[in-house]
BALOBA-1460 file (C-alpha; in Angstrom, 3 decimals):
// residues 81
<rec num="1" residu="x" x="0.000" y="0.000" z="0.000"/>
<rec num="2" residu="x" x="2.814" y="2.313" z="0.342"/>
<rec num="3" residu="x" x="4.115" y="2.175" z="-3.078"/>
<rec num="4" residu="x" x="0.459" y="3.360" z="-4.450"/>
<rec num="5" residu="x" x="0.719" y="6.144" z="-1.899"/>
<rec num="6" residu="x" x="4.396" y="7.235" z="-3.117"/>
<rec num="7" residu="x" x="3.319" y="6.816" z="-6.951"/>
<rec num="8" residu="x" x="-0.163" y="8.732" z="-6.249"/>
<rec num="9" residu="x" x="2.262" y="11.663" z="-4.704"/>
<rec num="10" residu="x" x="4.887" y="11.741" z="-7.108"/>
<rec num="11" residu="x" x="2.046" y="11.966" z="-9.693"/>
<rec num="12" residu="x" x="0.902" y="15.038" z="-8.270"/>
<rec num="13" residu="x" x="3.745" y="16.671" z="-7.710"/>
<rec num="14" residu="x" x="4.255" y="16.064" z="-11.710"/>
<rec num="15" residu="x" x="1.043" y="17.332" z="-12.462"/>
<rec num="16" residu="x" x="1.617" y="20.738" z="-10.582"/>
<rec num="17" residu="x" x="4.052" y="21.372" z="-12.406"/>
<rec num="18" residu="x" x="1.866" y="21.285" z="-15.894"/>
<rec num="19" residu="x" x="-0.361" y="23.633" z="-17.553"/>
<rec num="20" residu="x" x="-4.162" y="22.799" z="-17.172"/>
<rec num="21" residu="x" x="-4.400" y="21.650" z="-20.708"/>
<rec num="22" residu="x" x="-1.723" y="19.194" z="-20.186"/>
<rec num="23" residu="x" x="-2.725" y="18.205" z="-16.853"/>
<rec num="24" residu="x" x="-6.296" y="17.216" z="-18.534"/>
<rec num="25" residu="x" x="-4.533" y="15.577" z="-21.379"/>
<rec num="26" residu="x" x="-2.973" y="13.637" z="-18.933"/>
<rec num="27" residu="x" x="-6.095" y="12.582" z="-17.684"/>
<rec num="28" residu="x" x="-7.643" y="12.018" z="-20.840"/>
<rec num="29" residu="x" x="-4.411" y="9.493" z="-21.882"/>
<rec num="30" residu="x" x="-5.170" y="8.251" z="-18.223"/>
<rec num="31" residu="x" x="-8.512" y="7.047" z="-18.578"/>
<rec num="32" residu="x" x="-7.719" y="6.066" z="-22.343"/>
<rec num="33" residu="x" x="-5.068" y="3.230" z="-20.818"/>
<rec num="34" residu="x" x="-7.665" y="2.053" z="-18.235"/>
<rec num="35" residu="x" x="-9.886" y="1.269" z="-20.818"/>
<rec num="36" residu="x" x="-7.443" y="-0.163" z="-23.120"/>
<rec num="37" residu="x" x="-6.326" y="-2.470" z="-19.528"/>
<rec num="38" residu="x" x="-9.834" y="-3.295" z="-19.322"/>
<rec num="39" residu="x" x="-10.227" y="-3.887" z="-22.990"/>
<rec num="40" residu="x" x="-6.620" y="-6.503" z="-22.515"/>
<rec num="41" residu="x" x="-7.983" y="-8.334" z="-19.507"/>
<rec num="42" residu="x" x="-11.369" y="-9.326" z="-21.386"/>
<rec num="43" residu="x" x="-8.839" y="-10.637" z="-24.191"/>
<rec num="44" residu="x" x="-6.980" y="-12.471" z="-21.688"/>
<rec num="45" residu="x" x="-10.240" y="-14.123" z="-20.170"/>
<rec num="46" residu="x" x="-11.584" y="-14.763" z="-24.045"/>
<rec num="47" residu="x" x="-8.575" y="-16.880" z="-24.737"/>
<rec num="48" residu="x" x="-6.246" y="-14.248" z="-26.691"/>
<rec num="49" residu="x" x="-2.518" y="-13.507" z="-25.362"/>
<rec num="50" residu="x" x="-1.911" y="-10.022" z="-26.232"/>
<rec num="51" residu="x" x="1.486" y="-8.401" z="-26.162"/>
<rec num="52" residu="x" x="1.777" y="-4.476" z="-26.673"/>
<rec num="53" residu="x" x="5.181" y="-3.585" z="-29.066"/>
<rec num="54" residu="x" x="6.636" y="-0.186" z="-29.671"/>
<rec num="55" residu="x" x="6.211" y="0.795" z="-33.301"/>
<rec num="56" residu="x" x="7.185" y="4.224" z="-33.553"/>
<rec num="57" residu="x" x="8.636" y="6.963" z="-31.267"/>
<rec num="58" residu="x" x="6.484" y="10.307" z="-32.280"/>
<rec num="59" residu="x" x="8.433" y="13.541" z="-31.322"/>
<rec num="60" residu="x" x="7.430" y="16.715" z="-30.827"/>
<rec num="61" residu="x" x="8.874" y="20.204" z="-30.378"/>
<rec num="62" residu="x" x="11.287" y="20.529" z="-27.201"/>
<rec num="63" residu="x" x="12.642" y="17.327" z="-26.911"/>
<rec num="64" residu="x" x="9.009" y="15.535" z="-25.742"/>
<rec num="65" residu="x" x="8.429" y="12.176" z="-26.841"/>
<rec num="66" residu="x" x="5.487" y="9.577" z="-26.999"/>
<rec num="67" residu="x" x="6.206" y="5.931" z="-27.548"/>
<rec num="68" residu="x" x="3.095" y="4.458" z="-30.296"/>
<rec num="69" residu="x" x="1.950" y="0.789" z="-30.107"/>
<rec num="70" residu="x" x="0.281" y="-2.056" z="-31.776"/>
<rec num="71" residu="x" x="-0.816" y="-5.135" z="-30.274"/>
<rec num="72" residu="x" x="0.768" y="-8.623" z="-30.951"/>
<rec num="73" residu="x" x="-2.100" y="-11.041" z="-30.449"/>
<rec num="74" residu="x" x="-2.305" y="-14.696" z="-30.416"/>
<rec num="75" residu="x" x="-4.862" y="-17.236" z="-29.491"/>
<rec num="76" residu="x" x="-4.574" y="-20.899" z="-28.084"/>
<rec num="77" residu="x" x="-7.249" y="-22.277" z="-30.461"/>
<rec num="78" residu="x" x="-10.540" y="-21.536" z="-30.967"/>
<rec num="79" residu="x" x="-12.953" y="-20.109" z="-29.126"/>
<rec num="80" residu="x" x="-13.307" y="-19.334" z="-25.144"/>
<rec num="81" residu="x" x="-11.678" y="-21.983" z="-23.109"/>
């Protein structure tokens, strides 16, 4: 329980340090992830192994980077165990 605590501070101590547009992008790519976890673990339960690979590396202006993905997928047969 004490890691969540440290990661939930050191997450807002990032986010005071950002604009209000970026700390609602933030929670916008936030809730976009828990979704795509939620959307990973139905997979998983389904049957499918799903693996998430770097493609690309998009850069922006000042050095800021985003890593992009695609999904590796692979199923153990057909249909729900």
């Amino acid at each position: 329980m004490a890691a969540i605590t440290h990661v939930k501070e050191r997450a807002a101590e990032q986010a005071s340090s950002m604009s209000a547009d970026q700390q609602a992008l933030v929670r916008v790519l936030a809730n976009d992830l828990h979704r795509l976890n939620q959307s990973i673990m139905q997979a998983v339960e389904a049957g499918i192994s799903v693996e998430l690979i770097r493609s690309a590396r998009h850069h922006g202006g000042g050095g800021n980077w985003g890593d992009l993905l695609v999904p590796v997928i692979v199923t153990n047969g057909a249909g729900t165990p």
